[in-house]
N, C-alpha and C positions, 0 to 999 in steps of 0.2 A: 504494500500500500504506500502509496507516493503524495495521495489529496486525499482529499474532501469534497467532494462531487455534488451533493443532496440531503436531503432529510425526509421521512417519512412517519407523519405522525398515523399511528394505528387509533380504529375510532370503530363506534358501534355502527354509527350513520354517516354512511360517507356521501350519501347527497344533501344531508344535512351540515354538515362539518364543509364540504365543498363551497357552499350555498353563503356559509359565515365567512369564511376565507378570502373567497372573492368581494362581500360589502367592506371586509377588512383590510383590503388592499397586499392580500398575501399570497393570493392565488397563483402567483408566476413563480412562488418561493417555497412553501411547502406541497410535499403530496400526501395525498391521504390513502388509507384502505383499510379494510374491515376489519377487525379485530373482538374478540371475545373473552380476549384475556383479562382476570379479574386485576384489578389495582385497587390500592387503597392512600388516600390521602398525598403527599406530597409524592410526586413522581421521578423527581431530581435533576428535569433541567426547567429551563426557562429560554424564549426567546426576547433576543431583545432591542426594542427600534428605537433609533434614533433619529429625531427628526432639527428641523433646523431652529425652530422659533416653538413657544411654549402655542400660540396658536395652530401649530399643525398637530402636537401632540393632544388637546383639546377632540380636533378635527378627527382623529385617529380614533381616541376613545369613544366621541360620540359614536361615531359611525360604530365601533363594536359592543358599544351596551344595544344602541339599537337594533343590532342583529342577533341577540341575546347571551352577549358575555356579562359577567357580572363582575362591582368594581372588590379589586381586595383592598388599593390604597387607591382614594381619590388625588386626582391630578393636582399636585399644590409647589412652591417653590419651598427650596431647602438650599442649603449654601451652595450645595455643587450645581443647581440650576432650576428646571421645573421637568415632573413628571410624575406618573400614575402608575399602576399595574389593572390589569385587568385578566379576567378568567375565562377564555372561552368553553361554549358550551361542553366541549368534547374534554375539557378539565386542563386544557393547557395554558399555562401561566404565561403574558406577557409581558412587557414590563417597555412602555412606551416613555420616553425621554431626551430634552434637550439640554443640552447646557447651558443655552442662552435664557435669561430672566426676561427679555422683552421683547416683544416684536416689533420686526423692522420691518415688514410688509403681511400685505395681505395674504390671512389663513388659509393652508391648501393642504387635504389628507395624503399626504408623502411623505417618505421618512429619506434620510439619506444613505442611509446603513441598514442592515440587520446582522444581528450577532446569535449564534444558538450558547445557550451556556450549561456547560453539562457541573453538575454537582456533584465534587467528587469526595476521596474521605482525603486525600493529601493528593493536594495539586505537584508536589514535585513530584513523587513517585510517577503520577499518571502523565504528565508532560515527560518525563524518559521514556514510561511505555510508548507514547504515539511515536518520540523523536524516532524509536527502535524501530519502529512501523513504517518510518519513510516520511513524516511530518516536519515543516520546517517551522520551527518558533519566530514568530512575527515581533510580537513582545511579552516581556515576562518581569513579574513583581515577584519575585520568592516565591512565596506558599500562598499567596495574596491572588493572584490571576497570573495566568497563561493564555494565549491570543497567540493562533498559527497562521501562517502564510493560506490561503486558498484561492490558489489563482482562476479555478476551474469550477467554483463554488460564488452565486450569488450571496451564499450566505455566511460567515466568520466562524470558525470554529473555537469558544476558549469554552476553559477550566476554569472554575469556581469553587473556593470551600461548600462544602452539600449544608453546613450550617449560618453559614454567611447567606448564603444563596436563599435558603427559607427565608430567613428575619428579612432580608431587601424585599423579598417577594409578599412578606404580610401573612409566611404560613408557617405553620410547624413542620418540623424536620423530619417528623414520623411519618414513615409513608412504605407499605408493602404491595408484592407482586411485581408485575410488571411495569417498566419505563411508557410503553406503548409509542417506541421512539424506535427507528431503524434508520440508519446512517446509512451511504453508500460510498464508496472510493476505491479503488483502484481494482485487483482481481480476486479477491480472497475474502473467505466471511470469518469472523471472531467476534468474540465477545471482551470489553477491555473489563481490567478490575473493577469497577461500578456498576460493571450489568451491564451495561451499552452496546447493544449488536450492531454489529457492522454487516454489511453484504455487499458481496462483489458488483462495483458499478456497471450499469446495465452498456455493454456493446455499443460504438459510436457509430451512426452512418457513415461511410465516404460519400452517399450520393450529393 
């Protein structure tokens, strides 16, 4: 494994779960499919957008309470800038945020990033596992955060403490079963220390 290619959240209802993703403006960035697998409470990652002004972040959340996420932290300013978390139906936490405190123009639901952040139990150990894997570190805080290169990937791949990662997101740390999270990159399937299945990215066209 060389990248980071995809994400694929598992979900009971994947025309429903499709259905929120696209008024979420995330339909080009996660995939979804059916899953039966039991979970319980915290699932151990989060996705997470960043948008440019605290008005898009606003724009973002509206748009997903009104397609029925639910908020865990309302949208409000704190030293490092303004942002919210919110739950979508299918239980995945997201956590929308700017760093800017004001806007400089007119609100528009876009983000300029997104990042997956997998929660793990010691960010060093699991940033050697991936570097082992063929991952290149983008940047890295000690045991604090990990953030890999993914050239080939719309979406960021870092590493979070699994308990840091709860308290930011507004939940407890307790959480069994499955992730209902499948990763894809390069040709081989694994599972990393956290649970986190991987699966061989799917064949490029030439045509």
């Amino acid at each position: 494994m060389t990248s980071f290619e995809s994400l694929t959240l598992e979900v009971a209802d994947t025309a429903a779960a499709e259905t929120f993703y696209a008024a979420f403006g995330l339909a080009a960035h996660v995939n979804v499919r059916a899953s039966g697998e039991p979970t319980t409470g915290f699932r151990g990652f989060a996705l997470s957008l960043v948008a440019a002004q605290p008005g898009d972040v606003d724009a973002l959340i509206g748009a997903a309470l009104d397609a029925g996420a639910t908020s865990l932290k309302p949208a409000a300013k704190s030293f490092w800038g303004y942002g919210g978390v919110i739950q979508a139906p299918d239980g995945t936490i997201c956590k929308v945020a700017s760093s800017k405190k004001k806007d400089t123009g007119p609100a528009v639901r876009g983000f300029d990033r997104i990042a997956l952040l997998l929660g793990v139990a010691d960010v060093k150990a699991s940033k050697r596992f991936y570097v082992g894997r063929g991952l290149t570190v983008g940047k890295s805080f000690g045991g604090k955060y990990a953030e890999f290169d993914a050239p080939s990937s719309a979406v960021t791949l870092a590493l979070y403490p699994r308990r840091a990662l709860a308290k930011d997101t507004g939940v407890g740390q307790e959480g069994t079963g499955s992730h209902r999270l499948v990763l894809a990159g390069g040709g081989e399937s694994f599972t990393d220390p956290d649970g986190f299945a991987w699966e061989a990215a799917p064949a490029r066209s030439l045509a």
